[in-house]
C-alpha positions in Angstrom: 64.9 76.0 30.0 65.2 75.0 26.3 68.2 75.4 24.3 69.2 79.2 24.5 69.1 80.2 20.8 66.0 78.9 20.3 64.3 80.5 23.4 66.2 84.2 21.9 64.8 83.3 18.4 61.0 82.7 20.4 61.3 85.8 22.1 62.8 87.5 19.7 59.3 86.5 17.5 57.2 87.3 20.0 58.3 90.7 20.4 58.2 91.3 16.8 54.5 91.3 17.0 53.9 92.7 20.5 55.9 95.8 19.9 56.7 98.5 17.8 59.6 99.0 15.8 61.1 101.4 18.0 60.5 99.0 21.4 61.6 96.3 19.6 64.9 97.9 18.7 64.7 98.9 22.2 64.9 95.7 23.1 67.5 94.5 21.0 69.8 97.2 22.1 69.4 96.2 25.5 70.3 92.7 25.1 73.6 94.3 23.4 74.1 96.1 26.2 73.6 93.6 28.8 75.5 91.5 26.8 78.5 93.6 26.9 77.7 94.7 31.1 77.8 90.7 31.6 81.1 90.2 30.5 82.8 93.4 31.7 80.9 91.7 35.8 81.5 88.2 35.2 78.0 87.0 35.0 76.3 84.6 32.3 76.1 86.1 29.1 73.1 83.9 27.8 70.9 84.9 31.2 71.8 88.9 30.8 71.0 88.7 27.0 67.9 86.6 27.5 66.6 88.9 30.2 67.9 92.1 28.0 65.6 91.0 25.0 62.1 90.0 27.1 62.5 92.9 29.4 59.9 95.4 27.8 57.5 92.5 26.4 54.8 93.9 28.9 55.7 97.8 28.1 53.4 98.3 24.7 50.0 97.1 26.9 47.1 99.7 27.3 46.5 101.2 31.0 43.5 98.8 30.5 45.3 95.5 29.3 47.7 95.9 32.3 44.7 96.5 34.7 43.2 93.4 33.7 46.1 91.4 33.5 47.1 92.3 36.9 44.0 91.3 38.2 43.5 87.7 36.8 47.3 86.9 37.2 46.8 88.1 41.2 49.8 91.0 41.0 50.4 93.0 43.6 49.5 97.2 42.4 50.9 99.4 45.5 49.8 103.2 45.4 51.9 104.6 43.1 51.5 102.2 39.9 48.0 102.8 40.8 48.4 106.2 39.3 51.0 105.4 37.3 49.8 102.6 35.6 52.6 102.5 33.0 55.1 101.1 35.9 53.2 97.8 35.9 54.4 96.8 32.7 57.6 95.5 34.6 55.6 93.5 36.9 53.8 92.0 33.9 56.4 91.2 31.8 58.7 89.1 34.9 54.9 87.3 35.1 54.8 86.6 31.3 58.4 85.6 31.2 57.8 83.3 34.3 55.0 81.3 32.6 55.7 81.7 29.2 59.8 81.1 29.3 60.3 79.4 32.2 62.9 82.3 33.5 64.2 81.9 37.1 63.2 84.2 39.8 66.3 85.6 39.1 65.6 86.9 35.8 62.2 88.0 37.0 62.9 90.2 39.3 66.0 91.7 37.1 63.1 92.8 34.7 60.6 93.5 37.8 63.0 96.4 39.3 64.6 97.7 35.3 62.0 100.7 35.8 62.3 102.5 39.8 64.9 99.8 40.9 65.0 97.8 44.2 67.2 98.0 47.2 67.1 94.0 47.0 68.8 94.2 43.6 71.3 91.6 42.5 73.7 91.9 39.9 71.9 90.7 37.1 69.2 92.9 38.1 71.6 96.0 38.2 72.8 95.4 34.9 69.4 95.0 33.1 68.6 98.0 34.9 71.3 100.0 33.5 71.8 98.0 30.3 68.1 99.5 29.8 69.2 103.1 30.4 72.2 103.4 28.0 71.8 101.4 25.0 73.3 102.5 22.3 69.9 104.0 20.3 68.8 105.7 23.6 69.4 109.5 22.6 67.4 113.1 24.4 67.0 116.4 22.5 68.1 118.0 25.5 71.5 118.6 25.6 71.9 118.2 29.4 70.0 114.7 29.4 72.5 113.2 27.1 75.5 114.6 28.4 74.1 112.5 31.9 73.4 109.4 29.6 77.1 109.8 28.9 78.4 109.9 31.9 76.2 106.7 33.0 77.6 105.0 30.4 80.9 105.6 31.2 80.5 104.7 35.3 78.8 101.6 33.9 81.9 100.2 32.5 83.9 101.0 35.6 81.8 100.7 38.8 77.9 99.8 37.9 77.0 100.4 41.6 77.8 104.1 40.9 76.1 104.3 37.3 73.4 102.9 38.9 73.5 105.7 41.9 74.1 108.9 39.2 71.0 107.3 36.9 69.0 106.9 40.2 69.6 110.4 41.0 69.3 112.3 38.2 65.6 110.2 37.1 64.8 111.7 40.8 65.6 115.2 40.4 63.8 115.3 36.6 60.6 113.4 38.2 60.2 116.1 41.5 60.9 118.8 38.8 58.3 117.1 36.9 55.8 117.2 39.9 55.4 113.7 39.4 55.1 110.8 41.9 58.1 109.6 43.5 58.5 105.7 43.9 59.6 104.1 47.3 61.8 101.7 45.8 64.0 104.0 44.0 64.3 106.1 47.3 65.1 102.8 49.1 67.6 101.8 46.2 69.5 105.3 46.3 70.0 104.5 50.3 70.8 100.8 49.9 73.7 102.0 47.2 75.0 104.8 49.4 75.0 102.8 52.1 77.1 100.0 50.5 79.6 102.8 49.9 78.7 103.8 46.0 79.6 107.4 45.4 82.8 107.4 47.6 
């Protein structure tokens, strides 16, 4: 991998012109974030703040730019980004930052599982996940949504396992309310967490 600052100062270009302002401050809040997760968990700054800033590089793609690159890149669609074509932009973007950045597996499957999770989830992965949840520019109208943002935030400087599980939860209860599609792998992920003893 080239020398860090250089490869943030790439990205950092690219996603200038693939995104809009508001992603790309997005994207810059969530390198803050998992910048600041990194050090409270003892992992390597560089790697969370790398994988913070390239996470969203596939989000700003048409339903029909990420149909198209799935197919001639040979990703996997299961049944539910099928309908929900929007989830595929996490897919694409661990692809593009495979072949264009020369991330490790590692850091692609931290930005693969930021959007429903997965119950294979490292820490690195965990921390983008919730990094991309609470950043500092992330706000909701409703009243009720940010007092939860709150309260992820706080669990994610004290046990991320848990802010993980109380993020996990309440995206469930708003996407059943929603009538919307439920993914598999943030049912499995809920069970993996409670399992390993999160929430006791």
């Amino acid at each position: 991998m080239e020398n860090i600052n250089e490869l943030l100062n790439r990205i950092n270009n690219d996603l200038k012109n693939a995104l809009s302002e508001k992603r790309y401050k997005h994207s810059l809040g969530v390198m803050k974030k998992a910048e600041e997760l990194a050090l409270i968990y003892g992992i390597d700054i560089n790697t969370a703040k790398l994988t913070g800033l390239a996470h969203d590089i596939g989000k700003e793609f048409s339903d029909e730019e990420m149909l198209k690159y799935v197919k001639e890149n040979n990703i996997q669609v299961d049944n539910v980004e099928a309908v929900n074509v929007g989830l595929l932009h996490a897919k694409i973007g661990a692809d593009i930052c495979k072949k264009k950045y020369n991330f490790t597996i590692e850091m692609q499957n931290a930005i693969k599982y930021h959007t429903v999770g997965n119950e294979n989830m490292d820490l690195l992965a965990k921390i983008i996940f919730v990094a991309d949840k609470t950043e500092e520019g992330r706000n909701y109208k409703d009243e009720a949504k940010n007092e939860q943002l709150q309260k992820v935030r706080e669990l994610s400087k004290k046990n991320l396992d848990e802010a993980l599980l109380y993020e996990i939860d309440s995206s469930l209860i708003y996407t059943i309310q929603k009538h919307k599609l439920v993914h598999t792998d943030s049912i499995l992920t809920r069970n993996k967490l409670l399992k390993d003893g999160a929430n006791k």
